[in-house]
N, C-alpha and C positions, 0 to 999 in steps of 0.2 A: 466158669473155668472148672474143669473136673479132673484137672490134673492134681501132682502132690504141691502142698503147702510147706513152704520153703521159710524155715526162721532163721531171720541174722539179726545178733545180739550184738552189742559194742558197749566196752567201758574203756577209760581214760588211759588206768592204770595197771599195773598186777596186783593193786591191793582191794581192789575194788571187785563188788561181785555182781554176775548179772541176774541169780537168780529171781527177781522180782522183776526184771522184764518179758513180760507174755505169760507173766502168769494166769495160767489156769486158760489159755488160748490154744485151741487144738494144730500141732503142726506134726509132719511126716518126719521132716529132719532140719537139724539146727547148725547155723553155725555160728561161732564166738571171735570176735577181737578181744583183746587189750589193749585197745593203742587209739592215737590222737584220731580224731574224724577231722583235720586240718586238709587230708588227702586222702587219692584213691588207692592208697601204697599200704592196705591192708591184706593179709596173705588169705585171712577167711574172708574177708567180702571177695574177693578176685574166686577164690571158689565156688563161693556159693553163687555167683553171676556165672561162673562157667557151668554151674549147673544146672541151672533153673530150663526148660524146656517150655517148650510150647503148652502152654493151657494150663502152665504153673503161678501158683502166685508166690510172689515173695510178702514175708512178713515180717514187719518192724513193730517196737512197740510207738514210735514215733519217729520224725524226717531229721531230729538233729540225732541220733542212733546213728541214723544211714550215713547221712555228711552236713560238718558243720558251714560246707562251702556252697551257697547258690547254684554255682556252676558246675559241680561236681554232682549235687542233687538232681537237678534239672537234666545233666548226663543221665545218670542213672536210672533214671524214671524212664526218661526217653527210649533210652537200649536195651531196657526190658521190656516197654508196651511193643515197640516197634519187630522185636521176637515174639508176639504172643501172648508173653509173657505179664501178669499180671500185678500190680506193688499195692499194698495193703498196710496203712498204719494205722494201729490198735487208737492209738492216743487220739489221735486226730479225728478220727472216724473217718477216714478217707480211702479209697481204691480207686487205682488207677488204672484205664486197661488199654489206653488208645484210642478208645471212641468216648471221648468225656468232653464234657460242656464245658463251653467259657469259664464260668464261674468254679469249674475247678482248676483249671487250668490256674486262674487266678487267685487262689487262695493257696495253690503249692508253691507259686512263685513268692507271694507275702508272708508264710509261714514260713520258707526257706532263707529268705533277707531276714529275719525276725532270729532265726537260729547264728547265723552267721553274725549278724548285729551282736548278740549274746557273747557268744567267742569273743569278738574284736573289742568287747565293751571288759571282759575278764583280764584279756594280755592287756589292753590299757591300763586297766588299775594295781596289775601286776606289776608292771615295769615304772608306773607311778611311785610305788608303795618302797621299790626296790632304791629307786633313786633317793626317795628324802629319806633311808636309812642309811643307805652312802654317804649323806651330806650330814648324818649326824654321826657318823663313824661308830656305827648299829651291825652291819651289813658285814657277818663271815663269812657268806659264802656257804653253800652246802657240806657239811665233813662228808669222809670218805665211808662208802656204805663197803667197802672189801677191804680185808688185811693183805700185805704185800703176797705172803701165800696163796692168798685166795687168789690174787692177779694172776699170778706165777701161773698154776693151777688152770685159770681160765685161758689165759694165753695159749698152753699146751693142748687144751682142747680143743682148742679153733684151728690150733696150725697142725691136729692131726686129723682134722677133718670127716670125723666116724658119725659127727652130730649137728645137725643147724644151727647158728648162731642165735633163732630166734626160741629153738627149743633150749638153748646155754641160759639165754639171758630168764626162761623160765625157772629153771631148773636154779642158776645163781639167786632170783628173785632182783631183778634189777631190770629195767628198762635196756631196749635193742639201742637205743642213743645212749647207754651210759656203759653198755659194753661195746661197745666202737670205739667210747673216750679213752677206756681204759686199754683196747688194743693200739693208740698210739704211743710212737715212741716216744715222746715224753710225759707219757701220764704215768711216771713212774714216781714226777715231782707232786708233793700234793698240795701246793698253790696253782699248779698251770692245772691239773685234773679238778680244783674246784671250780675256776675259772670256765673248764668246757663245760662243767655240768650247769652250771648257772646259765648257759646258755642252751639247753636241753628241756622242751618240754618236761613239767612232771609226768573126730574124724572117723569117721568112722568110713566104711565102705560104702565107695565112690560108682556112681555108675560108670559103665564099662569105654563109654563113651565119653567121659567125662575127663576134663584137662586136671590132669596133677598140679599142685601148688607146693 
């Protein structure tokens, strides 16, 4: 491949940093989430896949970064080798380019079940852990991370529409799922607003051909 090396980086959260992935790994241009690898409903991986070009490779520092979903992995991979395009995980020692042997084939599928396993093994013990705190009458619910101000304030932002909702929820420091919660009309109560959140998971210039996000 002699084209440019494409990084995409991913963490969970806004508190979380990614500096320490691809460290010290040579790339042309990066791109970052904060947000769940549950889906492909990420605004910088959707870029950085609309960017990636023929004889490009993309770089992870590992396949649960990319997605923590088999099928969305296995997407991935596929509809970048099948454009040319080449997927390279640091962690794994793996590249992928569309003309690859069984045995990788086969060990992107196994690591990928292995990641997803992971996830489903975490909300397990999540929603375990949640329940016999309930049953011991333990279980508050999350307090409210905004004063009514602060709501007020955000509401007004969103409905004058000067700014993205997912650059608000940087800028508030609060996840895109918890300012949605708080755009409903009754997250004004703060027992239905703890309620939604309990249910709420915890750029530079673009080539000229390249789709906006």
């Amino acid at each position: 491949m002699t084209g440019q090396r494409i990084a995409y980086k991913r963490v969970s959260t806004l508190q979380q940093s990614t500096i320490r992935q691809l460290d010290g790994v040579a790339v042309d241009r990066v791109f970052e989430d904060k947000a769940s690898g549950k889906d492909m409903a990420r605004p910088q991986l959707q870029a950085a896949l609309a960017f990636c070009r023929e004889g490009d490779t993309l770089v992870v520092s590992s396949m649960d970064r990319l997605a923590r979903s088999l099928s969305d992995l296995l997407s991935i991979v596929k509809g970048l080798t099948a454009r040319g395009v080449a997927v390279q995980f640091v962690k794994e020692s793996l590249t992928f380019t569309g003309d690859d042997a069984p045995i990788a084939c086969l060990l992107l599928s196994m690591l990928g079940a292995v990641a997803q396993f992971e996830r489903d093994l975490i909300l397990e013990r999540i929603r375990d852990g949640v329940a016999v705190a309930r049953r011991a009458g333990k279980y508050k619910g999350r307090k409210r991370s905004m004063s009514e101000a602060r709501i007020a304030e955000l509401r007004q932002r969103v409905a004058s529409g000067q700014i993205s909702k997912t650059a608000l929820a940087r800028e508030f420091g609060i996840s895109r799922e918890t300012l949605y919660s708080y755009l409903r009309p009754n997250s004004s109560n703060p027992e239905s607003l703890n309620k939604q959140e309990n249910l709420s998971p915890t750029t530079t210039n673009d080539r000229s051909d390249s789709a906006h996000i």
